[in-house]
Residue, then its C-alpha position, 0 to 999 in steps of 0.5 A: x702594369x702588364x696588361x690584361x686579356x678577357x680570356x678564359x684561359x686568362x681567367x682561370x690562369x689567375x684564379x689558380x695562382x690566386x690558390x697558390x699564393x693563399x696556401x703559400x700564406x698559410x704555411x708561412x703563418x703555420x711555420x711562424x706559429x711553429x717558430x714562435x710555438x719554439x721560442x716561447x718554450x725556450x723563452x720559458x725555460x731559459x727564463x726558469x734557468x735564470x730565476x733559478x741561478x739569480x737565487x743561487x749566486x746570492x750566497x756563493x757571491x757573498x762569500x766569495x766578497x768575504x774572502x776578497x775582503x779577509x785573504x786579499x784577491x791573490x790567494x782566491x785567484x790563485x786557487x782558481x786557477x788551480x781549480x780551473x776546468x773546462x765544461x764540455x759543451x755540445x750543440x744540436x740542431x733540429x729543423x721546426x717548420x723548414x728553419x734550423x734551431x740549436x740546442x746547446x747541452x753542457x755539462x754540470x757547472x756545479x763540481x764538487x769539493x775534490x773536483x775544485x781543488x779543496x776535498x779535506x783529503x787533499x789538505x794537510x792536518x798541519x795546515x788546517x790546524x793552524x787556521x783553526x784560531x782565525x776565522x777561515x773565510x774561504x777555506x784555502x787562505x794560508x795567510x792567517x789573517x782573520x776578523 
């Protein structure tokens, strides 16, 4: 422990630091109530995105078990990798309270039938047809196997 002089100037001297270490302890609860102001609109946000896509994947996975089940995995997997893109993606920074935060932006994920490979236009009449007796599970599967 340093010593202590009963001086004025000493006096003084402790009293403006004093000052300052209470207005360092203030700004960082201000930038902590920022950051934590921040993270619970994320919070929410991502929150609502999952809720959102835990209720939309409850049908596209069943269906995609039914085809598993009646084409067999090698024409699904087939499929995808005709219809595999990519998803442009871009991350932003922006500064809440002296810390960096990211936002990651992407485009949709959701594409439409012509995007996925399977637009009515890109099928034959010859090839639809002769699905039609069997049940088409996943809309690609040529192997005539059906329920």
């Amino acid at each position: 422990m340093q010593s202590l002089a009963a001086t004025r100037s000493e006096l003084l001297d402790r009293r403006r630091r004093t000052v300052f270490v209470a207005e360092g302890r203030d700004l960082l609860q201000d930038k902590r109530t920022a950051l934590v102001r921040e993270f619970r609109q994320h919070q929410a946000e991502l929150m609502e995105g999952l809720d959102e896509l835990r209720k939309l994947a409850v049908r596209p996975h069943l269906r995609l078990e039914e085809a598993i089940v009646v084409c067999g995995p090698e024409p699904l997997e087939s499929g995808a990798l005709v219809a595999e893109t990519g998803i442009r993606a871009e991350l932003h920074s922006r500064t809440v309270a002296g810390v960096r935060v990211y936002v990651l932006r992407h485009d949709p994920v959701r594409r439409d039938a012509a995007d996925r490979g399977w637009a009515p236009a890109a099928t034959s009449r010859h090839w639809t047809a002769s699905l039609s007796p069997t049940r088409n599970c996943c809309g690609g599967c040529s192997t005539g196997r059906g329920t």
